[in-house]
N, C-alpha and C positions, 0 to 999 in steps of 0.2 A: 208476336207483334210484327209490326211491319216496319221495319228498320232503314231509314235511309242511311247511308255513310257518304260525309263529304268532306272531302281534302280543302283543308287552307295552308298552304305549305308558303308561311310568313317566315320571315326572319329577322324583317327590317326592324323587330323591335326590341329584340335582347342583342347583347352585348357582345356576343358570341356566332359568330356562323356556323352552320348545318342544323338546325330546326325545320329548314325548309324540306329536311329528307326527313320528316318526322311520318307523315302521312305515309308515307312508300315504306319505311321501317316497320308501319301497324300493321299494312296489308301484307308484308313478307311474315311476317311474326302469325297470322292467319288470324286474322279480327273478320273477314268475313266468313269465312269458313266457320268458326267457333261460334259464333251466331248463327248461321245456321244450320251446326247441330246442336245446338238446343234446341230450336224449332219455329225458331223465328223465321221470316220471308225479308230478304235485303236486297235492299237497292243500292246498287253506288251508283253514284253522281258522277263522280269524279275529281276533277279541282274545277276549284272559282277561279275565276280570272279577276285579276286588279280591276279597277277602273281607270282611267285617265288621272296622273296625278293633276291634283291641284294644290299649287304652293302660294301661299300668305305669309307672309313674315310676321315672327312671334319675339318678344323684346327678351322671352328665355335664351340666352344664344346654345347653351348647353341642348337642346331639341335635339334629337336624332331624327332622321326620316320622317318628320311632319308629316310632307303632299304622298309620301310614300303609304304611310299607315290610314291616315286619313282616305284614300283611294281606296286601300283594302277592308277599312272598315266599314265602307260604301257596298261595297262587292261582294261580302259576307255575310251583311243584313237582307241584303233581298235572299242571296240563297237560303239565310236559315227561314226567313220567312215562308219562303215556298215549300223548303222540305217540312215544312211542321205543321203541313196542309194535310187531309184527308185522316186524319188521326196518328198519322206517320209518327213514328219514334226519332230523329235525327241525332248521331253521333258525328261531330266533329272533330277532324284527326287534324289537329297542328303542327307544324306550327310552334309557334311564340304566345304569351297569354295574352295580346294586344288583340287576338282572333276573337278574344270575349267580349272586346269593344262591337265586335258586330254580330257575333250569335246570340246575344241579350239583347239587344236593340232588334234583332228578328224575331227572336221567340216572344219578346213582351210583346210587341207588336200584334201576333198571331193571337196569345193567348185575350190580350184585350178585347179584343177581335170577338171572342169566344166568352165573354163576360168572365173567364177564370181570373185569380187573380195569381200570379207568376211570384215563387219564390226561388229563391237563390243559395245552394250549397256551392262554397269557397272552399275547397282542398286545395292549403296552400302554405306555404312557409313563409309569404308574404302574403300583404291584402291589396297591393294593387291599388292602392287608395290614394295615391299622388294624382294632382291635376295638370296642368300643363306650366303652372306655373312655380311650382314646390318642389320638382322631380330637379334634385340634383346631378343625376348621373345623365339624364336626356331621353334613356330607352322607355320607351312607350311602351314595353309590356308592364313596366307598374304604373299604368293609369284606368285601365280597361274597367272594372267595376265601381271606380269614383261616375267615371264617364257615364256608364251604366243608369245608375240611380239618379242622374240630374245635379249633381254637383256643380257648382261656379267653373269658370275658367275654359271652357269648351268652346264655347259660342265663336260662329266664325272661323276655325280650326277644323274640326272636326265637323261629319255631318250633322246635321238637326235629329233630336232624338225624336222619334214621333211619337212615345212612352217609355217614361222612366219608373223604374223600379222602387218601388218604396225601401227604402232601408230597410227600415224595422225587420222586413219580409228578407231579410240577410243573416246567413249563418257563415262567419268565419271560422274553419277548424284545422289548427295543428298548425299555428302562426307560431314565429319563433326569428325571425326576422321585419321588425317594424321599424319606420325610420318616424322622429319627432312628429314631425307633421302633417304624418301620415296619422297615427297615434289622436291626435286632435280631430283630426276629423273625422274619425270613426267616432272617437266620443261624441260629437257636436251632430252627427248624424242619426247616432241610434243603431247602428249596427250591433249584430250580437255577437260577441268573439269569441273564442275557445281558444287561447294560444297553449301550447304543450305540455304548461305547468297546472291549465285545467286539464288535459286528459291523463296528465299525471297525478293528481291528485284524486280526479276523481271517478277514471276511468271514458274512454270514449264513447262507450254504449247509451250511459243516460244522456251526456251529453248530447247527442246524436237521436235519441229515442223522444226528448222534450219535443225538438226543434220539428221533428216529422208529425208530432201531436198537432201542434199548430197548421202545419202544411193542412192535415188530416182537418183540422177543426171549420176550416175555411175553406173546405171544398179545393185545398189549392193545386196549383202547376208546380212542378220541382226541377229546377235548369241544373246540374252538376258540372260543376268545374275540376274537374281531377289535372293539378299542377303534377308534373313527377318530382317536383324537389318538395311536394305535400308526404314523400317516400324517405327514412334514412337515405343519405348518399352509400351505406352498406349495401343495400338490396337495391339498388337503385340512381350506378351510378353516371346515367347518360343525360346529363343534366348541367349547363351551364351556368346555374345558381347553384350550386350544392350549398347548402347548410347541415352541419352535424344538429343529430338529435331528433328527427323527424321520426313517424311513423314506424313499425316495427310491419312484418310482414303481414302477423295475425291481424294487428287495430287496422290493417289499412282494408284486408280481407274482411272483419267483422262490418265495419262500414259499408261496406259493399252488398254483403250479406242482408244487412238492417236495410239498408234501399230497395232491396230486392223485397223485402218480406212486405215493404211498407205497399209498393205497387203504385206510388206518388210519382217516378222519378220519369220525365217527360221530353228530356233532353241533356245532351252531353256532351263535355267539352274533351279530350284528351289533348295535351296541349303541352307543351318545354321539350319534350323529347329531341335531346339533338343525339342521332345514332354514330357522329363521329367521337363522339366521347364514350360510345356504349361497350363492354365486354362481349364481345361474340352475341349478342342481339338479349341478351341477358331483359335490360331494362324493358325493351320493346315486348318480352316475350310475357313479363310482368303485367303490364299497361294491359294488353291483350286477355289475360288469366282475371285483372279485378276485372277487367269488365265481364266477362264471362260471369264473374259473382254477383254481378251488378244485375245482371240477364236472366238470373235465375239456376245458376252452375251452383249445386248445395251438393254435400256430403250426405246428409238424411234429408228425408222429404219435413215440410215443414208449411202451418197454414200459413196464405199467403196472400194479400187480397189480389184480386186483378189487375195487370197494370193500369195504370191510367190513361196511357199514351195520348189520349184526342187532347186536339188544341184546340 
């Protein structure tokens, strides 16, 4: 495949500084190298530049970084847009998850574009699902996928979406941290969830094996969000949300595996990574390895359809 890689090295929207060294952590960890040797062709871009903040005043006073994030979510929509041009693969290295606020908003764009219809894998231990007015802590990285799909409360704030994501065409997996009203509008939207007590009960494969049926059934686009606190904080602990309880090294590798065998998945987020909390580049070298699984890195060979990559 033909792989762009592009830095959005955000911060302004978690809680916590140094995410913004998330992108320089992937590429030290060797995310292009490992891509290509498997035998892929990559491009880096490099980093997005912000755009010009613009500030509005919001009657939330709790906000963080409004004209901040809103500028980079401006800034990151056109670039995913552009890298998801020519049948290009694009991987996004963040960053904070607020960076989803604009590589959805480019890839929907793109794929609409392409008469595809654009689905959504959520690896995450939250869903992100706050809008600007429900978000008690202020940090913008849990609003990016309400944003996404066209949810109330954006207008005026935030760019204009030029395509919003259907719900339904939304898989949440390995949630384990939901706040109320987040909670309510997943229900009210139609999202599909899998928080940790389904893949503990009923393993992550089928769960994960439906969801790509559907991709599969409708011809569809597959955008992956890989959070790293979507990871145990045990294997995984370069991450300013930890939550106990997350993924195990194998579920998060088998995941990875199934996306690969599916040949659906057409863009990517890596995204929380902050290396100042990391063990000796541990986390980073992780992030690096699933995608590798993601990319077609298997133990036995295995059929596999073609990727999909065209937008």
């Amino acid at each position: 495949m033909h792989c762009r890689i592009v830095g959005a090295p955000v911060q302004d929207g978690a809680g916590r500084m140094g995410c913004e060294m998330g992108p320089s952590a992937l590429r030290t960890a060797g995310i292009v190298t490992t891509l290509k040797d498997l035998g892929h062709e990559v491009e880096d871009l490099g980093a997005v530049q912000p755009a010009a903040f613009h500030s509005a005043p919001h009657s939330n006073a709790s906000l963080k970084a409004l004209p901040q994030i809103s500028a980079w979510i401006a800034a990151i929509a056109e670039a995913a847009y552009r890298a998801a041009d020519d049948g290009a693969m694009p991987i996004f290295l963040g960053g904070d998850h607020s960076i989803s606020a604009g590589t959805l908003s480019g890839v929907a764009r793109r794929a609409k574009e392409n008469d595809r219809p654009l689905f959504v894998l959520w690896l995450d231990a939250h869903p992100d699902f706050h809008n600007l007015d429900s978000t008690t802590s202020g940090n913008l990285h849990g609003v990016p996928l309400a944003y996404a799909c066209g949810r109330p409360g954006f207008a005026g704030f935030f760019p204009d979406l030029p395509v919003a994501i259907e719900p339904a065409r939304i898989c949440t997996l390995g949630l384990r941290s939901v706040d109320p009203a987040e909670r309510r509008a997943l229900c009210e939207a139609g999202v599909t969830v899998h928080d940790m007590r389904a893949i503990d009960e009923y393993g992550i494969a089928p769960l994960l094996r439906a969801f790509l049926k559907r991709v599969a059934d409708e011809n569809g686009l597959l955008h992956v969000s890989l959070d790293v606190d979507f990871l145990d904080p045990s294997i995984a602990p370069a991450v300013g949300t930890t939550v106990p309880g997350g993924a195990t090294f194998r579920e998060a590798h088998l995941a990875m595996e199934m996306l690969s065998d599916s040949g659906l998945v057409s863009s990517l987020d890596l995204v929380e990574l902050n290396p100042f909390l990391d063990e000796r580049g541990r986390t980073a070298t992780l992030m690096v390895d699933l995608t590798a699984s993601l990319m077609g890195r298997r133990i036995m060979d295995r059929p596999t359809r073609s990727h999909s990559g065209s937008l």
